[in-house]
C-alpha positions as CSV (number, residue, x, y, z in Angstrom):
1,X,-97.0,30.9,-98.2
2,X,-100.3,29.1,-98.0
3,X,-102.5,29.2,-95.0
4,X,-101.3,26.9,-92.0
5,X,-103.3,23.4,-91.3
6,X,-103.1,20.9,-89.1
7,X,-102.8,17.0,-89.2
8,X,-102.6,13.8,-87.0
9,X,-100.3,10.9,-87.8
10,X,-99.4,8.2,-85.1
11,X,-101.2,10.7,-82.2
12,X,-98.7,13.6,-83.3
13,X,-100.3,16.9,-83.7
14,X,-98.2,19.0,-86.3
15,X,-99.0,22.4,-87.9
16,X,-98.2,23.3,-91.7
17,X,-97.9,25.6,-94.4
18,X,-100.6,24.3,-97.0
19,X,-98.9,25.5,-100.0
20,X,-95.3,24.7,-99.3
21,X,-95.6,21.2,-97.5
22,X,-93.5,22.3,-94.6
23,X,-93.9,21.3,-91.2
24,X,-93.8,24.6,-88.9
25,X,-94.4,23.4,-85.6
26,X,-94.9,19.8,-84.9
27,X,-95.9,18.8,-81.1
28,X,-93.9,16.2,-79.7
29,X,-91.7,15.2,-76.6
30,X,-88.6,14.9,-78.5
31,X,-88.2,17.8,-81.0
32,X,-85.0,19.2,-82.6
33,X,-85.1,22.1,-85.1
34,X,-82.4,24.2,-86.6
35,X,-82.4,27.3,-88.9
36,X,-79.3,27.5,-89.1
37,X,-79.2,31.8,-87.8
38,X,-76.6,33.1,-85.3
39,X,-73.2,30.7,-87.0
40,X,-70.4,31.8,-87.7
41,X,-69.7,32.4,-90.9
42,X,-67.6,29.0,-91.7
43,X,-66.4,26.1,-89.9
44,X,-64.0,23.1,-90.7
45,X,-63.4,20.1,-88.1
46,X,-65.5,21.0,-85.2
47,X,-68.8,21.8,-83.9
48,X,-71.6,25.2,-84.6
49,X,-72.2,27.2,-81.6
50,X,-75.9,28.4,-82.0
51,X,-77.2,31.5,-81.0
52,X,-80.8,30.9,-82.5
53,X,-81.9,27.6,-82.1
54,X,-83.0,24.6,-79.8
55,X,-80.3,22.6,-80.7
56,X,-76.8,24.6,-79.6
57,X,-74.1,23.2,-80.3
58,X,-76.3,20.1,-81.4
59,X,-74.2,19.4,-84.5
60,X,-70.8,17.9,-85.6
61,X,-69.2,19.4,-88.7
62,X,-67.2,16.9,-90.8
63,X,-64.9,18.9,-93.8
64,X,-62.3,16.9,-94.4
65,X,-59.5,16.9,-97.6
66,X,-55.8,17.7,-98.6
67,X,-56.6,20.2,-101.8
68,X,-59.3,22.1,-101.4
69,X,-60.7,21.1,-98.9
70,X,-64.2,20.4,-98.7
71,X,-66.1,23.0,-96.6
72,X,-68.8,23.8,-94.4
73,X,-69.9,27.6,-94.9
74,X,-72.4,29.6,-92.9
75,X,-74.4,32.5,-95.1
76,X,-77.3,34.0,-94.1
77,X,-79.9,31.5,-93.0
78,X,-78.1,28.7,-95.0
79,X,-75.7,26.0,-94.9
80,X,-73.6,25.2,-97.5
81,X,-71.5,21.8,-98.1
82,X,-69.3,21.7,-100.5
83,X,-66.7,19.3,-102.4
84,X,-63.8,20.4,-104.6
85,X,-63.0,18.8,-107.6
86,X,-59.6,18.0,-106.5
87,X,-59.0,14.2,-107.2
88,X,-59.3,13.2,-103.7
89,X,-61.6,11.7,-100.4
90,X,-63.6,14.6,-99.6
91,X,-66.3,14.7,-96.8
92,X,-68.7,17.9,-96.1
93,X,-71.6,17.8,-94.1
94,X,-73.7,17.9,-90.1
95,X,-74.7,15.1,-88.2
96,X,-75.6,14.8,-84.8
97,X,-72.6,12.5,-83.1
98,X,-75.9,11.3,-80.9
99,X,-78.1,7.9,-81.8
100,X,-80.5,10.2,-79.9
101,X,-84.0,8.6,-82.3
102,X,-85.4,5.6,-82.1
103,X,-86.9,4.3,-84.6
104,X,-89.3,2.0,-82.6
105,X,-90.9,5.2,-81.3
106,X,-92.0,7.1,-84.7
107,X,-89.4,9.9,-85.3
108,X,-89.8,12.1,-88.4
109,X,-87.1,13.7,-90.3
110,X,-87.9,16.7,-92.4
111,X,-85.3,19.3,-94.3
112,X,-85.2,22.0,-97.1
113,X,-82.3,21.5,-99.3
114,X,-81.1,22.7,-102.5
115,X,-79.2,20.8,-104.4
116,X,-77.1,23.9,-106.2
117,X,-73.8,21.7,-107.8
118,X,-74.9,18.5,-108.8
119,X,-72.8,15.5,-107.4
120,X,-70.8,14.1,-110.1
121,X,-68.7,10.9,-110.7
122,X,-68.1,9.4,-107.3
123,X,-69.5,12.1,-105.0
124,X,-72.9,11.0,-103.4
125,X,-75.6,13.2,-101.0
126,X,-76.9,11.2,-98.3
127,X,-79.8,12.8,-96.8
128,X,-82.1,11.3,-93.3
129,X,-81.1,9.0,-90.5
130,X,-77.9,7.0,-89.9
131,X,-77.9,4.4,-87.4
132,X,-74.0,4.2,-86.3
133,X,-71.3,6.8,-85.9
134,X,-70.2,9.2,-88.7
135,X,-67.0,7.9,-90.7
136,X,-65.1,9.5,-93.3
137,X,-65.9,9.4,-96.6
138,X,-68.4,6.3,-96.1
139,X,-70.7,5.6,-98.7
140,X,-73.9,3.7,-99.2
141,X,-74.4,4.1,-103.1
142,X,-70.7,3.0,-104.8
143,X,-69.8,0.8,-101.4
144,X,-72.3,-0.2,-98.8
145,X,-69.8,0.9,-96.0
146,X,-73.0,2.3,-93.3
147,X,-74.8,-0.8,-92.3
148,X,-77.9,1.1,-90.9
149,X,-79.2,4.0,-92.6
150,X,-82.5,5.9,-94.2
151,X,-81.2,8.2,-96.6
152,X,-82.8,9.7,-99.7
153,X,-79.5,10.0,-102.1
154,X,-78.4,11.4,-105.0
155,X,-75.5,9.4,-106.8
156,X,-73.6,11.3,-109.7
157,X,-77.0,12.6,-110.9
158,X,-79.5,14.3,-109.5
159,X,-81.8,11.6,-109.4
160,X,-83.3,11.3,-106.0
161,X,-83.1,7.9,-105.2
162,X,-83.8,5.8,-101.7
163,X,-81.3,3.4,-99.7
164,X,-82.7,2.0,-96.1
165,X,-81.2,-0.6,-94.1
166,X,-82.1,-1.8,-90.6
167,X,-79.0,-4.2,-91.2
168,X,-81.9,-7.2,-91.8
169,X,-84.1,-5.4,-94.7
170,X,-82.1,-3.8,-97.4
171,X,-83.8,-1.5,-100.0
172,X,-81.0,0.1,-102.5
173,X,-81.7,2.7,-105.1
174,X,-85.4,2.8,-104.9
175,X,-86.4,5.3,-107.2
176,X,-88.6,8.3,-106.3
177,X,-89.4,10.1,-109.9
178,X,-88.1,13.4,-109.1
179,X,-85.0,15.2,-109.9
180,X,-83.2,18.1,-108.0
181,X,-82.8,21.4,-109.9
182,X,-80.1,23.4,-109.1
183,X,-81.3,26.9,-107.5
184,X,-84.7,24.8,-106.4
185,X,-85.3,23.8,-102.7
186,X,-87.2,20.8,-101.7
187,X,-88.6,19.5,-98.6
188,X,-87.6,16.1,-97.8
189,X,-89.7,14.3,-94.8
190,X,-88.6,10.6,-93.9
191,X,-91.9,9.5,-92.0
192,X,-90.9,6.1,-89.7
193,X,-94.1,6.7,-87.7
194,X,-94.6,3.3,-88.3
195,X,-91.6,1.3,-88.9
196,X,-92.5,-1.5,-90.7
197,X,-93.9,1.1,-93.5
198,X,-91.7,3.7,-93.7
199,X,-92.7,6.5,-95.9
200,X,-91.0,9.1,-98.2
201,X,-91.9,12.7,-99.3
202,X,-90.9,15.2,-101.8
203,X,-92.5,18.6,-101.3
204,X,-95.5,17.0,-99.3
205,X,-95.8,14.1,-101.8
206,X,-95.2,10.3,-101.3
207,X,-92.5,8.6,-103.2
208,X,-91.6,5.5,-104.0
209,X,-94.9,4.2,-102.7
210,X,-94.3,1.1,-104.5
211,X,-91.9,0.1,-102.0
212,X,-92.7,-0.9,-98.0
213,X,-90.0,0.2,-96.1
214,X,-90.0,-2.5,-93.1
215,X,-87.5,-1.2,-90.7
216,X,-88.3,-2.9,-87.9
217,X,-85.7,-5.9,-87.8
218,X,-84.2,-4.7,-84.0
219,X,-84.7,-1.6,-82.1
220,X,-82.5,1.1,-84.2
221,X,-81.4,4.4,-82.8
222,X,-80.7,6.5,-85.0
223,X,-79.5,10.4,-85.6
224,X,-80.1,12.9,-88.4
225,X,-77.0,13.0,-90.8
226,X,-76.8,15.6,-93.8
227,X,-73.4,15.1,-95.5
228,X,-71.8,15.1,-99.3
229,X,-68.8,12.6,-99.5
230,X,-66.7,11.2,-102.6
231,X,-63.9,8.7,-102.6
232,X,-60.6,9.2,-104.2
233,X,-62.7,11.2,-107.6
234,X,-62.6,14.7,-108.8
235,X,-66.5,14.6,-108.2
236,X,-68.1,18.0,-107.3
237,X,-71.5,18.9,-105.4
238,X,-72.8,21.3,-103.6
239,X,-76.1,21.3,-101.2
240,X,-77.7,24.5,-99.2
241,X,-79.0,23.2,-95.9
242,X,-82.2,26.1,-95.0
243,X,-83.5,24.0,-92.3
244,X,-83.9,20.5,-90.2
245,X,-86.9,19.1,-88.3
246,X,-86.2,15.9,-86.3
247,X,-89.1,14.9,-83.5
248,X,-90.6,12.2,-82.8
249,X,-94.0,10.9,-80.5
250,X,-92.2,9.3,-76.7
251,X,-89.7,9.2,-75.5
């Protein structure tokens, strides 16, 4: 752990760990930020109920499947989702059910994941905001089925890649350079401070800065989305959850 600092970007004052990148208090109006302590120790269908949090019951769990099924499994400060490899449409993930962001007012979306079981085949990790309501087994890298989105992905690989669309600007499969490694976390930050240059970071590093983001055809609510979905493949994956940071400048 590296020594805290400070920084100001679009008049938000946020505090954070100089070695690690991470974001450890960030001062804003709107602010959501889960740990994941105090679940149970799995859930299907349904929603958490948080003992140690500011966001109870903030999340909706999506586990859905015939064989295995896919799951959503509580251990100690972690989330896992999971897929089987039964040859089926699988989804496993959290999102929050509420377009409570908007996108016009800066929000910033920030998360430690570990990508442990690398999607394969059909299964894809989609990763940020999504701009509509949550459906089963929609995906943005085999079938652009979520018209608004800003997701980092990983697509039967695990290649981190960038898809964002405001449903008038469409960027697909930008690359970022870095590759998940199983049993390694990263910190993933979407930054939409400003929206018409939204900007991407891996462990406190830009990517894809060869590509402006504009995001800024319409105002776009949006809500924070972490889910691994496959359809009708024996694709596997699995992805630790340690923490989310959503806030953003006004309300």
């Amino acid at each position: 752990m590296g020594a805290t600092n400070s920084k100001w970007r679009g008049g938000q004052l946020a505090f954070f760990d100089g070695s690690t990148h991470e974001t450890v208090e960030p001062f804003a109006p709107v602010y959501v930020y889960d740990d994941f302590l105090g679940y149970d120790v799995a859930k299907t269908d349904g929603q958490f109920f948080n003992l140690n949090s500011t966001s109870d019951s903030f999340w909706t769990i999506a586990a859905t499947g015939v064989g295995g099924p896919a799951t959503v499994q509580k251990a100690l400060s972690n989330v896992t989702l999971h897929l089987e490899a039964d040859v089926e449409t699988e989804d496993a993930g959290i999102y929050s059910n509420t377009l409570v962001f908007n996108i016009d007012k800066g929000p910033i979306f920030e998360a430690r994941i570990d990508v442990a079981v690398l999607p394969t085949l059909e299964a894809e990790v989609h990763i940020g905001f999504q701009g509509e309501a949550h459906v089963a087994d929609d995906q943005v890298a085999a079938a652009d089925d979520i018209d608004k989105h800003i997701f980092f992905v990983l697509d039967g690989s695990g290649a981190y890649v960038i898809y964002a669309d405001d449903d008038t600007t469409d960027n697909d499969a930008v690359a970022t350079g870095i590759t998940a490694v199983p049993g390694t976390y990263n910190i993933l930050r979407i930054d939409c401070t400003d929206p018409t240059d939204v900007k991407f970071y891996i462990d406190g590093v830009g990517v894809a800065t060869g590509t402006t983001f504009n995001l800024s055809g319409g105002t776009l609510m949006m809500m924070p989305n972490i889910m691994v979905t496959k359809a009708g493949s024996a694709g596997l994956c699995d992805v630790k959850i340690d923490y989310v940071r959503v806030w953003q400048a006004t309300r």
